[in-house]
C-alpha positions in Angstrom: 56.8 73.3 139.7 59.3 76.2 139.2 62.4 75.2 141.0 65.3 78.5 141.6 68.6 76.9 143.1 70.2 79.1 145.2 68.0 81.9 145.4 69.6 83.5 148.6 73.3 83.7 146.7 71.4 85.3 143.5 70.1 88.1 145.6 66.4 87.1 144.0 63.1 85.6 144.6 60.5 84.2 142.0 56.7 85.1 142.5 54.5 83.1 140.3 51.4 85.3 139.6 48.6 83.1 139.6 45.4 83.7 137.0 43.5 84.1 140.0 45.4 87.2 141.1 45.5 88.4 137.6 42.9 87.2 135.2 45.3 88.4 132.1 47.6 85.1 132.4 47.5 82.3 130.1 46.3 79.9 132.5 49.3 77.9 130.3 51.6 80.4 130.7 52.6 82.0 133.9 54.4 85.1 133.9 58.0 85.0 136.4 59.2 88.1 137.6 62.7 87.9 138.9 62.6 90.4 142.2 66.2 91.3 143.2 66.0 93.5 146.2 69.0 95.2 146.8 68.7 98.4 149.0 64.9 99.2 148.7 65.3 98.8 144.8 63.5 96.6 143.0 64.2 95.1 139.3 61.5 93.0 137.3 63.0 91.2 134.5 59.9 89.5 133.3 60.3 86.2 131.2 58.0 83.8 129.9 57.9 79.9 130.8 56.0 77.0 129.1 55.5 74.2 131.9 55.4 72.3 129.2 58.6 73.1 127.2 61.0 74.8 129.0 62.5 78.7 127.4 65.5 78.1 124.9 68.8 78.2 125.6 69.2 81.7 124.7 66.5 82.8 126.7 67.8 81.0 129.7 71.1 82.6 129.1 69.3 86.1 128.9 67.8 85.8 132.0 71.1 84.5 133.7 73.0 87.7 132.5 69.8 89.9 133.5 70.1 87.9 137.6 73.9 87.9 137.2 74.0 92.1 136.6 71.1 92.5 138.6 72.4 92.3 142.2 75.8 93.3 144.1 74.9 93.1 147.7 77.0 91.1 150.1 75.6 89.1 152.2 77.6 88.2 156.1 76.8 86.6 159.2 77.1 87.9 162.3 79.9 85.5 163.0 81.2 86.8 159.9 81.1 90.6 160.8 82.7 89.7 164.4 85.7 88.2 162.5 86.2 91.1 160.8 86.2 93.4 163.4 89.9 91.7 163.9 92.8 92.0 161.6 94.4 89.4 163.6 91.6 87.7 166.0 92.2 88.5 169.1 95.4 90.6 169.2 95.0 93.3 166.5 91.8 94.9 165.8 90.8 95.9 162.0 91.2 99.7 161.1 90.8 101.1 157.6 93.8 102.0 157.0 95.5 98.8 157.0 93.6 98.7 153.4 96.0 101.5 151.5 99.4 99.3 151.7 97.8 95.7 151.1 95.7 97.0 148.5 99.2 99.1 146.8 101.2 95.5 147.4 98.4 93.7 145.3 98.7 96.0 142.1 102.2 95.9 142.3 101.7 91.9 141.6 99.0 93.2 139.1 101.4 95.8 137.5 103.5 93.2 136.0 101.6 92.6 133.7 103.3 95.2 131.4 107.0 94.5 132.2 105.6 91.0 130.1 105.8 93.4 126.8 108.5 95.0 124.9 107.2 98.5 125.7 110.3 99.5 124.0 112.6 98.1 121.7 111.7 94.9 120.4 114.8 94.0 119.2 117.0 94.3 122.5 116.0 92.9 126.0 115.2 95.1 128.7 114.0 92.8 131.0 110.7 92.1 129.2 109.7 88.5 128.0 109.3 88.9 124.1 112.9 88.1 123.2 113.7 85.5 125.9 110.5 83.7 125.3 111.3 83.4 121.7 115.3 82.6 122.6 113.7 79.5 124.5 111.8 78.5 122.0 112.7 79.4 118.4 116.7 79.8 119.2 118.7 83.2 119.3 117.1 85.3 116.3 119.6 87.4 116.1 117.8 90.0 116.4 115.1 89.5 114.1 111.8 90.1 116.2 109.2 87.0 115.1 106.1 88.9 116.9 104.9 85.7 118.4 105.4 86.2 122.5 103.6 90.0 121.2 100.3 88.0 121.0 100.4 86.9 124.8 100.5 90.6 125.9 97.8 91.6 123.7 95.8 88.2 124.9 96.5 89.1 128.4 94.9 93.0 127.5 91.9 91.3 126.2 90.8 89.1 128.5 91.8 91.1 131.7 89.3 93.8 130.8 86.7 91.1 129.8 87.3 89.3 133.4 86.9 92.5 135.3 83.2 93.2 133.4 82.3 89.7 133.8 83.3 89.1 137.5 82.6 92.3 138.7 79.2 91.7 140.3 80.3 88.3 141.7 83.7 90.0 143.4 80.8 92.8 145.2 78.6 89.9 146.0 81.6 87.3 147.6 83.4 89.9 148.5 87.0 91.5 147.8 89.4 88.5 149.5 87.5 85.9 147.8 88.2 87.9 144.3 91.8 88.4 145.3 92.1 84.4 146.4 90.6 83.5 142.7 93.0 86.5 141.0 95.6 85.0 142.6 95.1 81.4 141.5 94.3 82.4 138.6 97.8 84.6 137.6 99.8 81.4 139.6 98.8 78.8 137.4 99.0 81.6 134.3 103.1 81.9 134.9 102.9 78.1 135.9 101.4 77.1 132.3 103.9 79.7 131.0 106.9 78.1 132.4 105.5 75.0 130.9 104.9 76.3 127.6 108.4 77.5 127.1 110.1 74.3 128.6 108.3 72.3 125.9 108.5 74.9 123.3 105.1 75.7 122.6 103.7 79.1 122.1 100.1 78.0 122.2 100.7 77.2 126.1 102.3 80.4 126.4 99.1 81.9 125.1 96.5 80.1 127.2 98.3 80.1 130.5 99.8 83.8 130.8 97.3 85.3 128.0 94.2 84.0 128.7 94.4 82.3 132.6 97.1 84.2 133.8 94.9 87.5 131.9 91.6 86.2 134.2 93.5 86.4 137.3 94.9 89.8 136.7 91.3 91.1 135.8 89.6 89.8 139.1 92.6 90.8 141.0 92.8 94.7 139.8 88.8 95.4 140.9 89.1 93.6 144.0 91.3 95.9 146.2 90.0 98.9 144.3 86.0 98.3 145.5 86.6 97.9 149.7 88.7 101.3 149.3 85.9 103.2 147.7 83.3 101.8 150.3 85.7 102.7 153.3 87.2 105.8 152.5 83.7 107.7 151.1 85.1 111.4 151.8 88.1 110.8 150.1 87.7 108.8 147.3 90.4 110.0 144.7 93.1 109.7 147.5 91.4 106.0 147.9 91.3 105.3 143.7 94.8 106.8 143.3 96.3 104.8 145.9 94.7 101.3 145.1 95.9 101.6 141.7 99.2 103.4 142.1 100.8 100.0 142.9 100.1 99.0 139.0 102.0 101.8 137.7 105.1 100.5 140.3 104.7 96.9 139.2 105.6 97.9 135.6 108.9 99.5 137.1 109.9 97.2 139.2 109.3 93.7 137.6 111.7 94.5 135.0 114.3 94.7 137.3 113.7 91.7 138.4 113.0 89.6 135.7 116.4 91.1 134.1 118.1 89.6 137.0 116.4 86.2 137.1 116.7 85.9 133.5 119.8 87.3 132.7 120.6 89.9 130.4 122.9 88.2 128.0 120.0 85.3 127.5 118.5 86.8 124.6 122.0 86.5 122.9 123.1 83.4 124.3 121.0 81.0 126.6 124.3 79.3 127.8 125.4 82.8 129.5 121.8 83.8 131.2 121.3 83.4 134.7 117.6 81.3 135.6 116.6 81.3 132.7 112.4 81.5 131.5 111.0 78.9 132.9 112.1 79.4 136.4 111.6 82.9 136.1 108.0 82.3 135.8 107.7 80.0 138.4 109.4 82.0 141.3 107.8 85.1 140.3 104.6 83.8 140.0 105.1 81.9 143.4 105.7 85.2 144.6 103.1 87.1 143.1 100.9 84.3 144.9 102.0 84.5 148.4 102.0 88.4 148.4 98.2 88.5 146.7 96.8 85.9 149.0 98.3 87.8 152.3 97.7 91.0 151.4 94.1 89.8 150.3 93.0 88.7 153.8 93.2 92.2 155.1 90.9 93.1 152.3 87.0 93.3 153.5 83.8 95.3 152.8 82.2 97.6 155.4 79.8 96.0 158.2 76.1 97.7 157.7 75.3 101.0 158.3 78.8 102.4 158.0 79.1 105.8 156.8 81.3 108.8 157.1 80.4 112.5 157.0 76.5 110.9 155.6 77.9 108.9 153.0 77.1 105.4 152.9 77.5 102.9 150.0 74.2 104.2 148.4 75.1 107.2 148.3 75.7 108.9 144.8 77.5 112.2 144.4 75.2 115.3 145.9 72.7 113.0 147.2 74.3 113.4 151.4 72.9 117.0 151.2 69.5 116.2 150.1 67.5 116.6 153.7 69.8 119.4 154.8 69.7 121.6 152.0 65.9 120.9 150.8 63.4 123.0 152.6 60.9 120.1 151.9 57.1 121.3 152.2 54.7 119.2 152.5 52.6 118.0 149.4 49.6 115.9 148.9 49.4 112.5 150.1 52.0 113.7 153.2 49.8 113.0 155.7 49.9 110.6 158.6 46.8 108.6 157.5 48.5 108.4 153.6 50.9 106.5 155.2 53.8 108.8 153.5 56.9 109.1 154.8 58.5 112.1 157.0 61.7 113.4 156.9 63.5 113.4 159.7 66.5 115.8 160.2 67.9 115.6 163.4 69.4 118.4 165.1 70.2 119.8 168.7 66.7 121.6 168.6 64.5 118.4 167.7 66.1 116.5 171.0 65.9 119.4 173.1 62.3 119.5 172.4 61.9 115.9 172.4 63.4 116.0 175.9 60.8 118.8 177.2 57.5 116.7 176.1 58.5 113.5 177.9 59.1 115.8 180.8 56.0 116.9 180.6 54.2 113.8 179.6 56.1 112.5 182.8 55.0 115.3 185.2 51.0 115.0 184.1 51.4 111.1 184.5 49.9 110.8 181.1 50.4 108.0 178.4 50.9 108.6 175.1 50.4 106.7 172.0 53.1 108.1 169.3 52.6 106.9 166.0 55.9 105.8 164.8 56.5 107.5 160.8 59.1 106.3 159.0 62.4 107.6 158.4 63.7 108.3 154.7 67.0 107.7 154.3 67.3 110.3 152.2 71.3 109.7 151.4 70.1 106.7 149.8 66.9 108.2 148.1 68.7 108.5 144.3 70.6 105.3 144.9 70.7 103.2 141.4 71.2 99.6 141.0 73.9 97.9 138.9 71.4 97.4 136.0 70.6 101.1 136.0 74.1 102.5 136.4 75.1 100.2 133.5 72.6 101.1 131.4 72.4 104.8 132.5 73.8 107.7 129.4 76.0 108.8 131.7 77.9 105.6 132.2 77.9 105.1 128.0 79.3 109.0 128.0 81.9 107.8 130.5 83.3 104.7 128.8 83.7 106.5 125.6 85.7 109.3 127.6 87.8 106.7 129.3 88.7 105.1 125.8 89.4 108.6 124.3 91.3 109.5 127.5 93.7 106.5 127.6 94.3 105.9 124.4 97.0 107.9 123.9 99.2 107.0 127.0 98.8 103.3 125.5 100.3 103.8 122.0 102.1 106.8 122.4 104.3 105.7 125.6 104.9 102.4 124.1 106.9 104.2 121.6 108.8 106.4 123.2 112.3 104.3 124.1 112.1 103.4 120.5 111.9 107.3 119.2 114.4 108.4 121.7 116.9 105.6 120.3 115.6 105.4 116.3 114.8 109.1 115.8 116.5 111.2 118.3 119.8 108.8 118.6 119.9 108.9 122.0 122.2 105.5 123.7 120.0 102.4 124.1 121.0 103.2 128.0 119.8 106.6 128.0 116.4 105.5 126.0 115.9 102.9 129.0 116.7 105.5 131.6 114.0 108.2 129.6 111.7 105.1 129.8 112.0 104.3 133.4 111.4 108.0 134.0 108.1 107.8 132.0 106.9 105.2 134.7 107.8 107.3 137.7 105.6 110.1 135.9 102.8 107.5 135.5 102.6 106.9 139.1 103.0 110.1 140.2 99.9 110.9 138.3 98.0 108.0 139.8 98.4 109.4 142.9 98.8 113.4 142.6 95.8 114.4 139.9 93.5 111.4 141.8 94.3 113.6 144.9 93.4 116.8 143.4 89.9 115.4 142.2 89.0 115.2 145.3 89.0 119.3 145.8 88.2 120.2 142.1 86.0 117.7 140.9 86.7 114.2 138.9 85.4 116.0 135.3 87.7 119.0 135.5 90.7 116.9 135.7 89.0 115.0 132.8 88.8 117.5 130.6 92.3 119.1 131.7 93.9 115.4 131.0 92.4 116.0 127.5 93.2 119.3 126.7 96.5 118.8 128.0 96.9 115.5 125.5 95.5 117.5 122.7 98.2 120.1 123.1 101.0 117.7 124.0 99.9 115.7 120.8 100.2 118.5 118.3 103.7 119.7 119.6 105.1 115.8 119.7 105.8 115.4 115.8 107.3 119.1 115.9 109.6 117.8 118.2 110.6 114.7 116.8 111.3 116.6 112.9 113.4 118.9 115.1 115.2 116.5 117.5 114.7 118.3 120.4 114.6 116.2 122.4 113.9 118.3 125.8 111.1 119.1 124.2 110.2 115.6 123.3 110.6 114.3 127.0 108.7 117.3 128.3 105.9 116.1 126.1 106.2 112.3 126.8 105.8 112.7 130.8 102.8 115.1 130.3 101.3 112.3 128.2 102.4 109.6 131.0 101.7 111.7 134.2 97.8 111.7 132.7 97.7 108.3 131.5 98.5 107.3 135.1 95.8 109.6 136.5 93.0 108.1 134.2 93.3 105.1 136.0 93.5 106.7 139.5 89.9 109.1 139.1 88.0 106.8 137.4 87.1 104.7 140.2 86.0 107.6 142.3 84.0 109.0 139.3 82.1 105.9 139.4 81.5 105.6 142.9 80.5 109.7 142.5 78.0 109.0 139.6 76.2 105.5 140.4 77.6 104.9 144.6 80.6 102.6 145.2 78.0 99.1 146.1 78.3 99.1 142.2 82.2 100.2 142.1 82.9 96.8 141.8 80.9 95.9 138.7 81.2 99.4 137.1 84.8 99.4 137.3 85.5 96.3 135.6 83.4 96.7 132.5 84.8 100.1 132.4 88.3 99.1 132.0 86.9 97.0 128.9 87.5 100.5 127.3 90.9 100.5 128.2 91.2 96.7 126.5 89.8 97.9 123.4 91.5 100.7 123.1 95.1 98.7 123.6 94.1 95.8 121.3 92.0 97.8 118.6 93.8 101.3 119.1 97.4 98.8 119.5 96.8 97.2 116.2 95.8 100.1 114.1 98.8 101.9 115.5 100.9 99.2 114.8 100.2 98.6 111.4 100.1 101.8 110.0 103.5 102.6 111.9 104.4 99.3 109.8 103.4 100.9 106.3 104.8 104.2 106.6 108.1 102.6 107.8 108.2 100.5 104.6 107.2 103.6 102.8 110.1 105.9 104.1 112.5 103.1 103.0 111.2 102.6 100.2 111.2 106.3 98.9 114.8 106.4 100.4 116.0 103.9 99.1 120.1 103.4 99.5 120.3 106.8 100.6 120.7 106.8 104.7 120.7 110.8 104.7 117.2 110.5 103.2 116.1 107.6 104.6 116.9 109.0 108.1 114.9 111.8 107.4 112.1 110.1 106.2 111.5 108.1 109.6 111.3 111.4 111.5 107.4 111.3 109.9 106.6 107.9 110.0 104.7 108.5 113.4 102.7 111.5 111.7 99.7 109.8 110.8 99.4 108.1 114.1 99.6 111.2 116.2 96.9 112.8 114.0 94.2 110.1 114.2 95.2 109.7 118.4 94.5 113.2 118.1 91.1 113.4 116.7 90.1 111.1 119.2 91.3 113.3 122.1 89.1 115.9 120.4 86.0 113.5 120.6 86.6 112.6 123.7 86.3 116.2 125.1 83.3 116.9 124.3 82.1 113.6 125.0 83.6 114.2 128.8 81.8 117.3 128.5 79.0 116.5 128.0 78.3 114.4 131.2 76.2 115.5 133.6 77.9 115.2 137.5 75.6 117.9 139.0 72.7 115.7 140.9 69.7 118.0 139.9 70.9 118.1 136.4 70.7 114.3 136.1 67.7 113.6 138.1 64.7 116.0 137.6 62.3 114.8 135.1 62.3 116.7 131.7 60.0 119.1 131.0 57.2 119.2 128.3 59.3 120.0 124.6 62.7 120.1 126.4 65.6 118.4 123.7 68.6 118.7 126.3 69.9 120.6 129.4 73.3 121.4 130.9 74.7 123.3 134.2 76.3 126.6 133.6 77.6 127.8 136.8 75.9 125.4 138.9 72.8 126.6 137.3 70.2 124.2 135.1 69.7 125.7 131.5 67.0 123.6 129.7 67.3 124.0 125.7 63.5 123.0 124.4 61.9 122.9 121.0 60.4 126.3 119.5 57.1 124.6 119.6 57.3 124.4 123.9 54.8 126.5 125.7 58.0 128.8 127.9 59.2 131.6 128.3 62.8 131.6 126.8 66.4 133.6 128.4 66.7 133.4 124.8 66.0 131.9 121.1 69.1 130.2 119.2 68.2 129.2 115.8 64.9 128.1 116.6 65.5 126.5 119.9 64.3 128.5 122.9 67.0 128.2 125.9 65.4 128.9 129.6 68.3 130.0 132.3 66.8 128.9 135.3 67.5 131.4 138.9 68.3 129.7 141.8 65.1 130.3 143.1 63.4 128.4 140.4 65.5 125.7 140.5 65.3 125.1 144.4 61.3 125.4 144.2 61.6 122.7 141.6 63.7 120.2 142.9 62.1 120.4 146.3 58.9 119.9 144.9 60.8 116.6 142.9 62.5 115.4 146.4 59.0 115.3 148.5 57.5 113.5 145.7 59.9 110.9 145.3 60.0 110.8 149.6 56.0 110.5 149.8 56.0 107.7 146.9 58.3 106.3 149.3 56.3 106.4 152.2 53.4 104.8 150.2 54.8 102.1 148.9 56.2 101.3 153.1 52.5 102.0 154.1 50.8 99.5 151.2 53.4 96.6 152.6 55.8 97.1 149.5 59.2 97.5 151.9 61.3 96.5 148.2 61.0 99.8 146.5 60.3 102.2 149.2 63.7 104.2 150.4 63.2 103.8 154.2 64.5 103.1 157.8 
């Protein structure tokens, strides 16, 4: 006996295929196909069981990562979907918009996360908690930065991208309140253990509670307020993305403030004269993190079935809410009533005023007739991919190396800038802080303004703009910094920041473009694993070369400050040039993703190496042994150009396929895998 424990929650249901169905089986062996059906998709993930000795442990844990990935859809009562027709049962009703401020008020919570580092100067307290974590512990250093709090920041990094990959799928499939309850929890007892490991002056409770529990909660927290927004707001989903996140960006401005104030800003110097203290200072902002996260969480929900907005519904990928309009379908064999086959059915003012004239007349002749009921394609969902597909798709590898090369440089290079304007450009430590608060103002602004703009130009121009613009920004910075200009330098700097901000802001609606925003949810948080290994990898390369070419300049200056204050003028040279080489990959890695729906979809032609869209037009590149007709031969390769004509015969032909298979599979009883209503 084969015994699946809570089969409804896991989205899946095991069919044992019996030797008499299919003589192939070992009549020892039998052959389990997990089924997840998830919006008329099906996913086989077949494994092998002994009745007699049960799969290994690793194979067990396979096949729990392949059910875990394998379904996002959220499951409601009807009790369920009447409660959240109210905001507040009974007295105020439930609107969308009620989602923009609770969802900014949560990442605001979130976004203190990096007023826990010493973004700037390590060696002075700006109301971070690297020096009054290791004042409370290790005594006033004065001055001498012992790197030890560092480690829960870089914890934190880790395991908040880790948490959003992991957690993903169950946030889509519990829904966004229930991720934002366990985020919540999560980040409380994070501060609460962090409280607790300064009062007994231990580092390695610091570590666990803020770094790694207090790092889950802020993971699970970030995706859930980010995945309703994408669902509800379909036509305007970089106004949605930039808004959800925007709040993160505010968080790292405004928790300084008030952790200054709770702490104290003569603590760091002299516990006696600080205000709260650590300790407490994690425990009320944590409590209030908590309260504000669990409130604003309850307003958070997913849409009720069926909902869409100008034909686009949470199956819906980028292009595909065109697809009956714009194909001129023909019919093609196997179309027929008695196939079975589905019909498309585009409704329009003509079809009902027809419809209307034939029951009239059916009505005036007193006649009864039998109308065979044809399925309808849903044709908005017809290119919908599941999780497993998205995730495994080239385009979603393409797009997490962009986001790595794209971010990257906003996470070293801005962390560094107080510290340039102070160490290399001798600006006042107050001026540095007021360049660096400036630097987050820019980051928000572009969290909301370029997130906005995608939604008119497209999510990969403003990709490949944020790169350019990085690539130029990063050549003129060490010019800058040898010259002390420091207009210059600051002109740089909030370039750099005001595309940091809007990497964060478009990717969410890029995803929900490419692979539909049921999988926003899941995408998004493995996504952001990019980001994590780009601010613990990227952080600690950064960080230790800075380290050697510091010791280098004072070495080769030895007791000669002229020198030696020329000599750390370079020491960031190094550092901008690999950042910069990594731009350069990353655009033509962003440029090479396909967004344009026919270009992804039609299947590949005989001898064809690679295509790309050039002016919304398919050009196939195939090998010089392919039986066509080339635009033109490049070393070897012949390049076809196809006409609009072409390319509309084609994908017609491609849609009524996929539409009859469709129909078949509803006609032979299969209702998992075929795409209609």
């Amino acid at each position: 006996m084969l015994l699946c424990s809570r089969p409804e929650r896991l989205g899946c249901q095991i069919l044992l295929r019996l030797k008499h169905r299919d003589p192939t089986i070992d009549p020892i062996h039998a052959t389990v196909k997990l089924c997840v059906l998830e919006n008329a998709q099906l996913i086989l993930a077949e494994q092998t069981i002994n009745p007699t000795n049960m799969a290994s442990f690793t194979e067990r844990a396979k096949q729990a990562v392949v059910v875990h990935f394998s379904s996002t859809k959220y499951n409601r009562t009807e009790a369920q979907l009447e409660r959240e027709k109210w905001l507040i049962p009974g007295v105020i009703p439930f609107t969308r918009w009620v989602l923009m401020p609770a969802a900014v008020l949560i990442q605001l919570c979130v976004g203190s996360l990096y007023a826990f580092s010493a973004l700037t100067d390590p060696f002075s307290f700006q109301g971070d908690y690297y020096l009054p974590i290791e004042t409370a512990i290790l005594g006033p250093n004065g001055g001498i930065d012992r790197s030890q709090a560092s480690i829960t920041f870089y914890l934190a990094v880790a395991v908040f991208g880790s948490t959003a990959a992991i957690l993903g799928p169950w946030m889509e499939r519990n829904g966004p309140f229930r991720g934002t309850l366990l985020g919540a929890i999560l980040f409380y007892a994070g501060n609460l253990l962090a409280a607790l490991g300064v009062y007994v002056k231990q580092f390695w409770v610091v570590w666990l509670g803020y770094g790694v529990v207090g790092g889950m909660g802020l993971g699970i927290g970030y995706i859930s307020p980010v995945s309703p927004l994408q669902k509800w707001f379909p036509e305007m989903r970089g106004i949605a993305a930039g808004l959800a996140v925007c709040g993160f960006g505010g968080g790292s401005i405004i928790a300084p403030y008030t952790q200054l104030a709770l702490i104290g800003n003569k603590y760091s110097k002299n516990p006696d004269e600080g205000n709260l203290g650590v300790p407490l200072t994690f425990v009320i902002l944590g409590t209030c993190y908590f309260v504000v996260m669990v409130i604003c969480g309850l307003a958070l929900r997913m849409p009720p079935p069926g909902y869409e907005v100008k034909g686009i519904n949470i199956n819906t990928i980028k292009g595909a809410e065109n697809t009956a309009n714009n194909a001129n379908l023909a019919p093609v064999a196997g179309s027929s009533n008695s196939s079975g086959a589905a019909v498309v059915q585009v409704h329009n003012e003509d079809d009902e005023k027809d419809k209307e004239e034939k029951e009239k007349l059916n009505t005036s002749n007193e006649v009864t007739v039998a109308i065979e009921e044809q399925p309808v394609v849903d044709t908005a969902s017809l290119f919908s991919m599941t999780l497993l597909e998205s995730l495994g798709s080239t385009e979603f590898r393409l797009m997490y190396a962009m986001l790595f090369c794209a971010q990257i440089t906003g996470l070293l290079v801005i962390s560094k800038i107080q510290s340039i304007c102070a160490n290399q450009l001798k600006q006042s430590a107050d001026m540095a802080a007021t360049y660096n608060s400036a630097l987050g103002v820019m980051n928000l602004l572009g969290r909301l303004i370029l997130p906005t703009l995608s939604d008119f130009i497209g999510r990969k121009p403003i990709f490949i703009l944020s790169l350019v613009v990085q690539a130029i920004c990063l050549g003129m910075m060490p010019v800058t910094i040898h010259t002390r200009s420091l207009p210059g330098f600051l002109t740089v700097a909030f370039i750099i920041a005001m595309v940091y901000g809007a990497g964060f802001g478009i990717i969410p609606a890029f995803l929900a473009d490419q692979f539909s925003s049921k999988n926003i949810g899941a995408t998004h948080g493995v996504i952001l694993t990019a980001w994590s290994l780009a601010g613990v990898a990227g952080g600690l390369t950064f960080n230790a070369i800075l380290a050697q070419e510091t010791n280098a300049a004072r070495a080769f200056a030895g007791q000669n400050s002229a020198l030696l204050d020329d000599a750390l003028l370079r020491i960031y040279d190094i550092n901008l040039i690999w950042v910069l080489v990594l731009v350069c990959v990353g655009f033509v890695i962003t440029s090479l993703i396909p967004v344009n729906l026919r270009e992804r979809r039609l299947p590949r032609k005989e001898g064809e190496i690679f295509r790309f869209t050039v002016r919304r037009r398919i050009t196939r590149v195939f090998k010089s042994s392919a039986n066509v007709k080339p635009t033109l031969n490049i070393l070897g390769f012949k390049v076809v150009r196809y006409t609009e004509e072409e390319e509309n015969v084609e994908w017609e032909e491609y849609v009524a396929l996929r539409i009859a298979s469709s129909g078949k599979q509803a006609a032979n009883g299969d209702e998992s895998t075929a795409l209609v209503k």
